[in-house]
mmCIF file of the N, C-alpha and C atoms, coordinates in Angstrom:
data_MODEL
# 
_entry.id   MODEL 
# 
loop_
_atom_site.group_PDB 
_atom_site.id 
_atom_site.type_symbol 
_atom_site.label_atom_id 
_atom_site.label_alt_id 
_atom_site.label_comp_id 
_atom_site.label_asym_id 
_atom_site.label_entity_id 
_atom_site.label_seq_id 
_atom_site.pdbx_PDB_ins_code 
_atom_site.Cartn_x 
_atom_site.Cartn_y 
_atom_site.Cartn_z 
_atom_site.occupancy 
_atom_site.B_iso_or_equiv 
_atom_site.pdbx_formal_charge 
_atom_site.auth_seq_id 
_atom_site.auth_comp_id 
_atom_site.auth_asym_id 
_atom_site.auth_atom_id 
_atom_site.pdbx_PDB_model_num 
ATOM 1   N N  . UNK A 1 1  ? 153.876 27.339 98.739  1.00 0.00 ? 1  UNK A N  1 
ATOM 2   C CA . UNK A 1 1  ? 154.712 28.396 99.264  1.00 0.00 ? 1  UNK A CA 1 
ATOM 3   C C  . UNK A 1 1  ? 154.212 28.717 100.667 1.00 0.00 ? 1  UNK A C  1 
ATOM 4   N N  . UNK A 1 2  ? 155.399 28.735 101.613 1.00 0.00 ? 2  UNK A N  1 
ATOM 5   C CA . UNK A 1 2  ? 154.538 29.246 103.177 1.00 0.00 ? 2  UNK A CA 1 
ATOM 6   C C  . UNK A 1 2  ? 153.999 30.311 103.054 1.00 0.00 ? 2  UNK A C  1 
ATOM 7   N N  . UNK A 1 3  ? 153.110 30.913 103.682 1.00 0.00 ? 3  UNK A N  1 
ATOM 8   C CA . UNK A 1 3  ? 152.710 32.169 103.961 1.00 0.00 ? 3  UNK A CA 1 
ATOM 9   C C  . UNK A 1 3  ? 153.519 33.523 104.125 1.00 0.00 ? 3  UNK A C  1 
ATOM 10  N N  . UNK A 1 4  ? 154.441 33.161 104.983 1.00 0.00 ? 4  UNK A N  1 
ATOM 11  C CA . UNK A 1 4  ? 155.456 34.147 105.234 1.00 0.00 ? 4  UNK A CA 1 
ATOM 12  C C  . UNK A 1 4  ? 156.172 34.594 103.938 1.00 0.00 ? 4  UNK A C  1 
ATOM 13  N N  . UNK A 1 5  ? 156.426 33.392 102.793 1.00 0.00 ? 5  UNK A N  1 
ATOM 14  C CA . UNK A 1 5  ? 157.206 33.574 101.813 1.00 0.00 ? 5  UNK A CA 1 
ATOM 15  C C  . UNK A 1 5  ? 156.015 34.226 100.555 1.00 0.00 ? 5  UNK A C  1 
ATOM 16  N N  . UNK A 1 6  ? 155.001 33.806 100.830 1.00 0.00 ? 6  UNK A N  1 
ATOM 17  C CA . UNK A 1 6  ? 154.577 34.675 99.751  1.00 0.00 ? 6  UNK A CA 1 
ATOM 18  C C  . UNK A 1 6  ? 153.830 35.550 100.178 1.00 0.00 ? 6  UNK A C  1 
ATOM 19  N N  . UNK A 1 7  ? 153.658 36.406 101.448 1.00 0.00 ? 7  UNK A N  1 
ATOM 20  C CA . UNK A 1 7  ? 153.580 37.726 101.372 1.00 0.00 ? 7  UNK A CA 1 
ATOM 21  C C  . UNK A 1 7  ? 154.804 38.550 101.194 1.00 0.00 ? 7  UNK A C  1 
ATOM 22  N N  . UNK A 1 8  ? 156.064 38.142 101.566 1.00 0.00 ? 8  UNK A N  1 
ATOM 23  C CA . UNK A 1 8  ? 157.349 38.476 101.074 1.00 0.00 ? 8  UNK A CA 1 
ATOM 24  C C  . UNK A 1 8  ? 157.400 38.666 99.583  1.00 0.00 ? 8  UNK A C  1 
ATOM 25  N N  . UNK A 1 9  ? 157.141 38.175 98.805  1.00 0.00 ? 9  UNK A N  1 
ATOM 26  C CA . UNK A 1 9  ? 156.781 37.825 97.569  1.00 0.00 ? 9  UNK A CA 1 
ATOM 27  C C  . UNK A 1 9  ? 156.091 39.260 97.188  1.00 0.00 ? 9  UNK A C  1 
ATOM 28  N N  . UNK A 1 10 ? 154.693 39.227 97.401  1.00 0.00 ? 10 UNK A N  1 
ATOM 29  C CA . UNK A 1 10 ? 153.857 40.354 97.222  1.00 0.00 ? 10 UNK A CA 1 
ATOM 30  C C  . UNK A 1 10 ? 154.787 41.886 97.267  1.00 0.00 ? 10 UNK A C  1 
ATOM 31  N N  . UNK A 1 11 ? 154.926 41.629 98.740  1.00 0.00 ? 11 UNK A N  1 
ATOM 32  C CA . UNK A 1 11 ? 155.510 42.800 99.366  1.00 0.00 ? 11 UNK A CA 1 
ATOM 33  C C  . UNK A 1 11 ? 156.505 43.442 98.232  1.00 0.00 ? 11 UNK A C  1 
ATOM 34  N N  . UNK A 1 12 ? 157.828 42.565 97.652  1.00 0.00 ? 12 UNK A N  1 
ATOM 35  C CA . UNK A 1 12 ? 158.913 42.662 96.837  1.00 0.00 ? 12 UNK A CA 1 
ATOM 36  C C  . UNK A 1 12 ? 157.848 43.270 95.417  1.00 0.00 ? 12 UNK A C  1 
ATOM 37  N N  . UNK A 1 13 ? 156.913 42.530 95.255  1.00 0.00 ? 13 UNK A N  1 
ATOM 38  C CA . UNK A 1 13 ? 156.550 43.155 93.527  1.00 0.00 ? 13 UNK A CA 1 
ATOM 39  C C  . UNK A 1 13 ? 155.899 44.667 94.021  1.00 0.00 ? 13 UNK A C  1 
ATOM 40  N N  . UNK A 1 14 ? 155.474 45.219 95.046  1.00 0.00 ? 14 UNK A N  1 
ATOM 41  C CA . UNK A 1 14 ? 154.401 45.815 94.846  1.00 0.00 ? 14 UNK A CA 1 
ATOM 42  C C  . UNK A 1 14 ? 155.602 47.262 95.204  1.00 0.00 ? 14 UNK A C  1 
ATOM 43  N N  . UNK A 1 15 ? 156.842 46.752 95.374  1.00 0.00 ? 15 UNK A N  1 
ATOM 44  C CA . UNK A 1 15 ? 157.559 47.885 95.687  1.00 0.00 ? 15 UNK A CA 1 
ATOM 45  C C  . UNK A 1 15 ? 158.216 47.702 94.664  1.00 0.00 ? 15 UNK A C  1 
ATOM 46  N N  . UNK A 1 16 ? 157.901 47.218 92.880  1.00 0.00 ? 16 UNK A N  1 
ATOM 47  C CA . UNK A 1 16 ? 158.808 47.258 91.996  1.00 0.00 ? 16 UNK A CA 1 
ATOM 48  C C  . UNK A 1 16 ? 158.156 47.548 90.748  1.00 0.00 ? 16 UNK A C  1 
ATOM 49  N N  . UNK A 1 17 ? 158.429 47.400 89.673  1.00 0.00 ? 17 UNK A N  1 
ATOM 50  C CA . UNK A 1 17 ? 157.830 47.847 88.471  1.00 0.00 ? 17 UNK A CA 1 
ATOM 51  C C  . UNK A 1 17 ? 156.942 46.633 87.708  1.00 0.00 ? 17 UNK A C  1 
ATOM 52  N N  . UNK A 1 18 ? 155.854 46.819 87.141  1.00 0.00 ? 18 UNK A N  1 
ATOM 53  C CA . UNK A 1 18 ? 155.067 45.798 86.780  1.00 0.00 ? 18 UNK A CA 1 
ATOM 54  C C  . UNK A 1 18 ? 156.162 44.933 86.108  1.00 0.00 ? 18 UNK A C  1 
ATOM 55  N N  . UNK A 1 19 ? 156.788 45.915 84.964  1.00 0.00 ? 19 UNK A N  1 
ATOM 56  C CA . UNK A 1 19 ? 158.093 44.838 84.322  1.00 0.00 ? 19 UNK A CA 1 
ATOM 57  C C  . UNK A 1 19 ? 158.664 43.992 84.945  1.00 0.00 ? 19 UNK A C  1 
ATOM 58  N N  . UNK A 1 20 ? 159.092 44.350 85.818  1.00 0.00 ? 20 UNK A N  1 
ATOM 59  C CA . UNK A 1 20 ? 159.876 43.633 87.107  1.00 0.00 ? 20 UNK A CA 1 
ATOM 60  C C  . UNK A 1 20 ? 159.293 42.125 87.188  1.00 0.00 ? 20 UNK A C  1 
ATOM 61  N N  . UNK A 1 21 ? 157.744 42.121 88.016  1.00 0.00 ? 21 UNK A N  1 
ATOM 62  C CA . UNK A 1 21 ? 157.138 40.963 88.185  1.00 0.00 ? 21 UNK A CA 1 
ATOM 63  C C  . UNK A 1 21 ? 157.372 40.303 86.853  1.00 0.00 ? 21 UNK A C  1 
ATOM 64  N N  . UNK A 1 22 ? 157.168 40.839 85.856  1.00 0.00 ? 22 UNK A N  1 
ATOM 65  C CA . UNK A 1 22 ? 156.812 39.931 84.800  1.00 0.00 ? 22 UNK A CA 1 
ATOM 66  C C  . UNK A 1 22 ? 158.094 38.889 84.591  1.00 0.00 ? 22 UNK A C  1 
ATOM 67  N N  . UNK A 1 23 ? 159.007 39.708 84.598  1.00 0.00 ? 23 UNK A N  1 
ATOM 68  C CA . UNK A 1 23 ? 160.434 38.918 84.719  1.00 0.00 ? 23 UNK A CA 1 
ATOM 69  C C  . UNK A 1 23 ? 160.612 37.843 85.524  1.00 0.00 ? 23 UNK A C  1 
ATOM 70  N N  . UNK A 1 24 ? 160.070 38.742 86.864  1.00 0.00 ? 24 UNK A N  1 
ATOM 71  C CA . UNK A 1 24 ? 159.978 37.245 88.158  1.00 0.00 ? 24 UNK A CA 1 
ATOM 72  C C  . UNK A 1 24 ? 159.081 36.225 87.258  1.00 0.00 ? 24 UNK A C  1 
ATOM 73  N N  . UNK A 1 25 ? 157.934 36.484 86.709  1.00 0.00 ? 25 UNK A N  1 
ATOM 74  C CA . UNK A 1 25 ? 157.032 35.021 86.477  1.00 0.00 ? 25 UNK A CA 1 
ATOM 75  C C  . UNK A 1 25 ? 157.737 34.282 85.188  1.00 0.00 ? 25 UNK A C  1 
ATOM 76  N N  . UNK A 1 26 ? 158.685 34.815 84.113  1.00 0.00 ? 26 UNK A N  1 
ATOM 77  C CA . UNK A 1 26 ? 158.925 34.462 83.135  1.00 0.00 ? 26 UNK A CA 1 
ATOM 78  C C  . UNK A 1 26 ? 160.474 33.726 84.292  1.00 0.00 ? 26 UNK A C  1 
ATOM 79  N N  . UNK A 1 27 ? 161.061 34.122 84.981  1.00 0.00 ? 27 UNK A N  1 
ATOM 80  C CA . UNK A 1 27 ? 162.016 33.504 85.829  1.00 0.00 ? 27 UNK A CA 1 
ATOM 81  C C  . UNK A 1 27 ? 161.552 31.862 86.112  1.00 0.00 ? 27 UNK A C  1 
ATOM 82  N N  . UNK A 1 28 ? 160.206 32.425 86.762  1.00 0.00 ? 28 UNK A N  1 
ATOM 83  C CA . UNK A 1 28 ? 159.493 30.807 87.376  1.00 0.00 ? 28 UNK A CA 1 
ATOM 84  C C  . UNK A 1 28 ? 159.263 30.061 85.931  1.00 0.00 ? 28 UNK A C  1 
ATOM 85  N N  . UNK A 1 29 ? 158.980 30.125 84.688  1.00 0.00 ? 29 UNK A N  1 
ATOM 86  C CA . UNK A 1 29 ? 158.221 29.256 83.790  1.00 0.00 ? 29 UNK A CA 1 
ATOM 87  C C  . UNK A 1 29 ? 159.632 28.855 83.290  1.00 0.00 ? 29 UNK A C  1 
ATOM 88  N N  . UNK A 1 30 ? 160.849 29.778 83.740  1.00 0.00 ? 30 UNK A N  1 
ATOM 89  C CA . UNK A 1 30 ? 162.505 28.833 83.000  1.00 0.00 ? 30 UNK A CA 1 
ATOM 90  C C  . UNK A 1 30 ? 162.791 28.404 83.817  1.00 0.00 ? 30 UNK A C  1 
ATOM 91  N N  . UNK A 1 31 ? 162.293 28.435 84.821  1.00 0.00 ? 31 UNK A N  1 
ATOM 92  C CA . UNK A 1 31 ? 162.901 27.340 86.148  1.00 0.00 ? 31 UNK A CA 1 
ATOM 93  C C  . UNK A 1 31 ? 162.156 25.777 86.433  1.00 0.00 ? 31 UNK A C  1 
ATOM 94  N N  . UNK A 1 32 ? 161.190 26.160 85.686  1.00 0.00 ? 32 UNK A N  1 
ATOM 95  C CA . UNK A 1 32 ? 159.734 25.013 85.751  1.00 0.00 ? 32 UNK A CA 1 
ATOM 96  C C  . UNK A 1 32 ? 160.107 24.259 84.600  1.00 0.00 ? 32 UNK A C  1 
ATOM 97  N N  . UNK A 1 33 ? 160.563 24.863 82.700  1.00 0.00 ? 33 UNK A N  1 
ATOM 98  C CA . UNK A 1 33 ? 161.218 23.810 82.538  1.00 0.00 ? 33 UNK A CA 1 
ATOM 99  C C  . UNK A 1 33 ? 162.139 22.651 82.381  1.00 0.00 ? 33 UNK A C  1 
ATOM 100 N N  . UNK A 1 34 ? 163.016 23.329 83.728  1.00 0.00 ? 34 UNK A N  1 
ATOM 101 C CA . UNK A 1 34 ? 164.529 23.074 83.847  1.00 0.00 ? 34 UNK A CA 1 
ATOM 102 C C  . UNK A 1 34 ? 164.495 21.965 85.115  1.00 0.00 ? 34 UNK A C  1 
ATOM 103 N N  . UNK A 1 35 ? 162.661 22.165 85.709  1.00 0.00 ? 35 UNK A N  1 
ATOM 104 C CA . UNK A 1 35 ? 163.054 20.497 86.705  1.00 0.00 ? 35 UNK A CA 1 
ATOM 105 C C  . UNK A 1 35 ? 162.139 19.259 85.913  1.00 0.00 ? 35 UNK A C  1 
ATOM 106 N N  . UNK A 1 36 ? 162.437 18.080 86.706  1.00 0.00 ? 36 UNK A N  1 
ATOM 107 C CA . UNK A 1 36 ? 162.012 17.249 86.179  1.00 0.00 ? 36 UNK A CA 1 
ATOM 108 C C  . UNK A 1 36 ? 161.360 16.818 87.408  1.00 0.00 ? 36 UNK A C  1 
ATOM 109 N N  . UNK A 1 37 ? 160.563 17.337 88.219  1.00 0.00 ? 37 UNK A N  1 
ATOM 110 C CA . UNK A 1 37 ? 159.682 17.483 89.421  1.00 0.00 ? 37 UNK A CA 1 
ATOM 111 C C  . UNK A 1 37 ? 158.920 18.102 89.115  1.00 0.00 ? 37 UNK A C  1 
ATOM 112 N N  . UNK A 1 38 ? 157.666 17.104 88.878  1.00 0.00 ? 38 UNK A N  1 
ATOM 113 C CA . UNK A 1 38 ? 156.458 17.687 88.689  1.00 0.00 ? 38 UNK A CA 1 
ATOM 114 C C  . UNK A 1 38 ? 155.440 18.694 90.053  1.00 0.00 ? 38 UNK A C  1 
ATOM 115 N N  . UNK A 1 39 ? 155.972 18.209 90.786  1.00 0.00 ? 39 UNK A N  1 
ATOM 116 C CA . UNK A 1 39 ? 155.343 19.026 92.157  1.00 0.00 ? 39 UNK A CA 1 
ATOM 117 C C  . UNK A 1 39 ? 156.274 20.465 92.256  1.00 0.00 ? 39 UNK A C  1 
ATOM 118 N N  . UNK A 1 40 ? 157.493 20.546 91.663  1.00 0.00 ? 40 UNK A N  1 
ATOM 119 C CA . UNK A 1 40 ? 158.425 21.788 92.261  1.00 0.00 ? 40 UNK A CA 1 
ATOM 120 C C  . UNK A 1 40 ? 157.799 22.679 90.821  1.00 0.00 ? 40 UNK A C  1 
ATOM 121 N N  . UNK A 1 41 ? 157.568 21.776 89.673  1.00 0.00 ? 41 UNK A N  1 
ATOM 122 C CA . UNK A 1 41 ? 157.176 22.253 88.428  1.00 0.00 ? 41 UNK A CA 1 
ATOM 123 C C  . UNK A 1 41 ? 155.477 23.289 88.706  1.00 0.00 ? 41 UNK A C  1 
ATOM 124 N N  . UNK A 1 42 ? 154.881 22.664 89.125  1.00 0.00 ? 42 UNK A N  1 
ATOM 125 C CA . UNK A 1 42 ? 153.719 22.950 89.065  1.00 0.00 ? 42 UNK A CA 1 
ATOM 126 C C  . UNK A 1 42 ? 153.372 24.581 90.318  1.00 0.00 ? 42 UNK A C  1 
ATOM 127 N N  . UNK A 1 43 ? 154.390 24.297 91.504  1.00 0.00 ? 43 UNK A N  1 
ATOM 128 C CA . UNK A 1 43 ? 154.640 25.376 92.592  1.00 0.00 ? 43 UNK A CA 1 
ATOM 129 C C  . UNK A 1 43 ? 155.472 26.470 91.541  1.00 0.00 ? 43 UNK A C  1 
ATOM 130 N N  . UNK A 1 44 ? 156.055 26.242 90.752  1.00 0.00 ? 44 UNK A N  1 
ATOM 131 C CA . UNK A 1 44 ? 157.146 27.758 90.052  1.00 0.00 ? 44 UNK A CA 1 
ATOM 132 C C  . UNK A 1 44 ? 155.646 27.851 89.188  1.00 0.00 ? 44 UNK A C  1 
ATOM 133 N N  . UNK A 1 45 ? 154.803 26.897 88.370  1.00 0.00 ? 45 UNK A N  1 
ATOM 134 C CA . UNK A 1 45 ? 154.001 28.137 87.221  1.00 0.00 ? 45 UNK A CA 1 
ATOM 135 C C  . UNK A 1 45 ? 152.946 28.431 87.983  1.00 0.00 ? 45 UNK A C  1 
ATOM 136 N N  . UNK A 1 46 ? 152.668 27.853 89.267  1.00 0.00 ? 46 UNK A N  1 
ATOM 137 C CA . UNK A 1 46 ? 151.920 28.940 90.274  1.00 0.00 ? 46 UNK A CA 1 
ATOM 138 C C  . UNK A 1 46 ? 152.018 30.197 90.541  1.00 0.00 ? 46 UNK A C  1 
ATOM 139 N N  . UNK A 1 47 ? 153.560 30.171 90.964  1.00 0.00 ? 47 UNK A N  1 
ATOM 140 C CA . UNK A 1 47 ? 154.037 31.385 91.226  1.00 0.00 ? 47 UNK A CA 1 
ATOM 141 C C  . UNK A 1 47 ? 154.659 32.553 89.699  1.00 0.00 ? 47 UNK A C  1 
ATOM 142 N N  . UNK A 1 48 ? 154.923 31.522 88.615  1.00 0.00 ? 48 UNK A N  1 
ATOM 143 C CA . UNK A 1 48 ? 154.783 32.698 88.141  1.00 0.00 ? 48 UNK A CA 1 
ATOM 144 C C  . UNK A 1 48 ? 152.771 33.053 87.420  1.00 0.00 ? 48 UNK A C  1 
ATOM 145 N N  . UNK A 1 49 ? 152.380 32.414 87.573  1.00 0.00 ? 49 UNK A N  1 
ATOM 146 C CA . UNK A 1 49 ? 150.308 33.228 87.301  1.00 0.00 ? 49 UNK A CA 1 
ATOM 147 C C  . UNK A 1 49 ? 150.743 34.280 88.619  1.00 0.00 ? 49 UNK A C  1 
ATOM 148 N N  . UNK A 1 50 ? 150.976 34.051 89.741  1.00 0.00 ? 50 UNK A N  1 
ATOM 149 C CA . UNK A 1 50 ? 151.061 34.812 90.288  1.00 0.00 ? 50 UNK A CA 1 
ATOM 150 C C  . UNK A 1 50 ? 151.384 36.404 90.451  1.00 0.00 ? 50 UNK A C  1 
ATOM 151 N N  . UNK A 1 51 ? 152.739 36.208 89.842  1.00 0.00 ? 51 UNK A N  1 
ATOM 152 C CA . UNK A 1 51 ? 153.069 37.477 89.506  1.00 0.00 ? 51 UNK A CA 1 
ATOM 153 C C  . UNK A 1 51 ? 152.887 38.075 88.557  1.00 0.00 ? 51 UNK A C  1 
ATOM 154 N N  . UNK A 1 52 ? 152.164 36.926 87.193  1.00 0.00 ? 52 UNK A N  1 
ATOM 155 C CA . UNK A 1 52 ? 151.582 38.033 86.075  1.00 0.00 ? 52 UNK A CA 1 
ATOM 156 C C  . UNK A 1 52 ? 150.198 38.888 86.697  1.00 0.00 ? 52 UNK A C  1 
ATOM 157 N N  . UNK A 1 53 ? 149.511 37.963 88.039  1.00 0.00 ? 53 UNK A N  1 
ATOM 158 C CA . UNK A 1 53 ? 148.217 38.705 88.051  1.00 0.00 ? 53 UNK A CA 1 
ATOM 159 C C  . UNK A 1 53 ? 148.518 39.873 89.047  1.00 0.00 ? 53 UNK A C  1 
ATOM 160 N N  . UNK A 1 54 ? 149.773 39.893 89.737  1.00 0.00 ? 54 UNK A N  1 
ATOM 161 C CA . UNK A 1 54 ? 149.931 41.230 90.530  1.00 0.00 ? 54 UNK A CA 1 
ATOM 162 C C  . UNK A 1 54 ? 150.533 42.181 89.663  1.00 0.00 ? 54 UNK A C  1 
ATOM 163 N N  . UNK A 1 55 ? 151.269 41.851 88.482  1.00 0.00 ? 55 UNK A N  1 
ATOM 164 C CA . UNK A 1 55 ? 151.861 42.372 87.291  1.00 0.00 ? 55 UNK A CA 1 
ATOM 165 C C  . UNK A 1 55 ? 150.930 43.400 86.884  1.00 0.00 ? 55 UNK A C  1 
ATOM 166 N N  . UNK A 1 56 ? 149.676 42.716 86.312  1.00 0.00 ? 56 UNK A N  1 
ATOM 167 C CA . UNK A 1 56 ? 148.867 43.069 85.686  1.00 0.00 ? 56 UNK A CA 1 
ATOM 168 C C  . UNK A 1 56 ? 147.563 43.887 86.757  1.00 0.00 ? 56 UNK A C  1 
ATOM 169 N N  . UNK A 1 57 ? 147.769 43.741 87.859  1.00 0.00 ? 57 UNK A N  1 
ATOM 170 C CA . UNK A 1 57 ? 147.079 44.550 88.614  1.00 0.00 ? 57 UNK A CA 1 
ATOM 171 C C  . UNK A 1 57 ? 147.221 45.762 88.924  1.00 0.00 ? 57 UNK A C  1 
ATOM 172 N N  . UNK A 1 58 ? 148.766 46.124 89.505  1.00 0.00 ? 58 UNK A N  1 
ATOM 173 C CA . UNK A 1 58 ? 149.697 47.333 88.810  1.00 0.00 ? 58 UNK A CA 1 
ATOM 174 C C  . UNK A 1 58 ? 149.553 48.087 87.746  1.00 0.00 ? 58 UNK A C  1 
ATOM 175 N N  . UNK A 1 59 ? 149.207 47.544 86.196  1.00 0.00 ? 59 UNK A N  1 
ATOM 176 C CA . UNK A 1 59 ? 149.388 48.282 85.602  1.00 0.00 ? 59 UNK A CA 1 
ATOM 177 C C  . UNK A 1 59 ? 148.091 48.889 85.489  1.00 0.00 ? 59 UNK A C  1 
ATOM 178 N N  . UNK A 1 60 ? 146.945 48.186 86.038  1.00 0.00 ? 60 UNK A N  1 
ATOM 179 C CA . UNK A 1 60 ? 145.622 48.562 85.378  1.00 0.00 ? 60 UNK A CA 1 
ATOM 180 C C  . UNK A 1 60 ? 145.413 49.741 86.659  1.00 0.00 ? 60 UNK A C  1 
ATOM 181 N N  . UNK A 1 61 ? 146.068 49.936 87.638  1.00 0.00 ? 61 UNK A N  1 
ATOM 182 C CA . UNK A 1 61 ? 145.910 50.788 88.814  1.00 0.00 ? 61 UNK A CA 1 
ATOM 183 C C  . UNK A 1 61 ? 146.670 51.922 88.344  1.00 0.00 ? 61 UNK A C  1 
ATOM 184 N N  . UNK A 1 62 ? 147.850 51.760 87.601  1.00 0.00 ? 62 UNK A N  1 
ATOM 185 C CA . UNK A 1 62 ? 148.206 52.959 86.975  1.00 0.00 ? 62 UNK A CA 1 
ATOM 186 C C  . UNK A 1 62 ? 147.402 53.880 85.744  1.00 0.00 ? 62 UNK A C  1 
ATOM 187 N N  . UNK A 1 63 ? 146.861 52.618 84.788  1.00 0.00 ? 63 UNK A N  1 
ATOM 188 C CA . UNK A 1 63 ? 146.257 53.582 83.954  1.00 0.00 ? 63 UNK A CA 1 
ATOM 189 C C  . UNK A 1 63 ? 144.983 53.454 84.079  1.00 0.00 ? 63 UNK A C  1 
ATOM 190 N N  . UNK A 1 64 ? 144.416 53.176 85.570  1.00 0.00 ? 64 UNK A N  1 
ATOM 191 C CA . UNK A 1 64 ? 143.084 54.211 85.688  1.00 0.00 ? 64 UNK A CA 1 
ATOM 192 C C  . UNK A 1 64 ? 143.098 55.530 86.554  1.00 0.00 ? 64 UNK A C  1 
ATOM 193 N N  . UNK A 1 65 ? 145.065 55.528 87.366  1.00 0.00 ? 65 UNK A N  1 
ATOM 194 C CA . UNK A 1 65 ? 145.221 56.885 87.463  1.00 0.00 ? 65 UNK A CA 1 
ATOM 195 C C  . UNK A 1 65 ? 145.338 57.798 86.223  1.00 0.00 ? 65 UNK A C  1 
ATOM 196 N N  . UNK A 1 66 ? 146.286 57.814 85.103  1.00 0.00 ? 66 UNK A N  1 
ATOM 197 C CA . UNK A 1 66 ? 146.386 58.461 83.908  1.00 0.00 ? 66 UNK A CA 1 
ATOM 198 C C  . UNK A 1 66 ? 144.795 59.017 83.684  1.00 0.00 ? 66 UNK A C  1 
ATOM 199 N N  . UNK A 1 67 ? 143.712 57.925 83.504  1.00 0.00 ? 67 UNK A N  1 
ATOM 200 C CA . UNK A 1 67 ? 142.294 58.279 83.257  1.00 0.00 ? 67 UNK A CA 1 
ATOM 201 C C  . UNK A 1 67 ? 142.147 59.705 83.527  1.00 0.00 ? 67 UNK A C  1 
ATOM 202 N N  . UNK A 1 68 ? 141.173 60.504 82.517  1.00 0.00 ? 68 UNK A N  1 
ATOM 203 C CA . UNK A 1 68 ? 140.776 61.444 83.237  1.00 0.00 ? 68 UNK A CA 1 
ATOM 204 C C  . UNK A 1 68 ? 139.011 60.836 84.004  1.00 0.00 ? 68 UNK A C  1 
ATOM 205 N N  . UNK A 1 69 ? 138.980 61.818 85.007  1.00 0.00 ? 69 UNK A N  1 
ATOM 206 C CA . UNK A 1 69 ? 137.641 61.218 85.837  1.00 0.00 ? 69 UNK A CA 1 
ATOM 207 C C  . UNK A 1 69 ? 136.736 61.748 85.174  1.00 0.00 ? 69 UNK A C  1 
ATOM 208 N N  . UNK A 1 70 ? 135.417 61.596 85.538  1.00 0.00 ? 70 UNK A N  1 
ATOM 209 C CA . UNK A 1 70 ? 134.074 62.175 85.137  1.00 0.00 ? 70 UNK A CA 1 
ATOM 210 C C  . UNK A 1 70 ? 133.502 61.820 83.597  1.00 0.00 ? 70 UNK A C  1 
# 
């Protein structure tokens, strides 16, 4: 993925709901097994690890706001 396209990328999840990403990465793993290009295959389940780990970064930033401190 160029650079430009996957901070675009970032940018789009981090202004959306963890659900959201997850959808995007479950998007990439039905698109990955719908080619028969192993190089276009292997760039979509990149991108979707990708968005499970910004997915999942989100949520753990939310519930260590919920946390109480101290």
């Amino acid at each position: 993925m160029a650079p430009k396209q996957e901070f675009e990328s970032y940018v789009r999840c981090f202004m959306t709901k963890d659900s959201d990403c997850v959808g995007y990465a479950r998007d990439c793993v039905r698109l990955a097994t719908l080619t028969a290009d192993e190089q276009i295959r292997e760039q979509l389940m990149q991108m979707a690890r990708e968005w499970m780990a910004v997915a999942m970064h989100e949520g753990r930033k939310r519930l260590h706001r919920k946390l109480p401190s101290g």
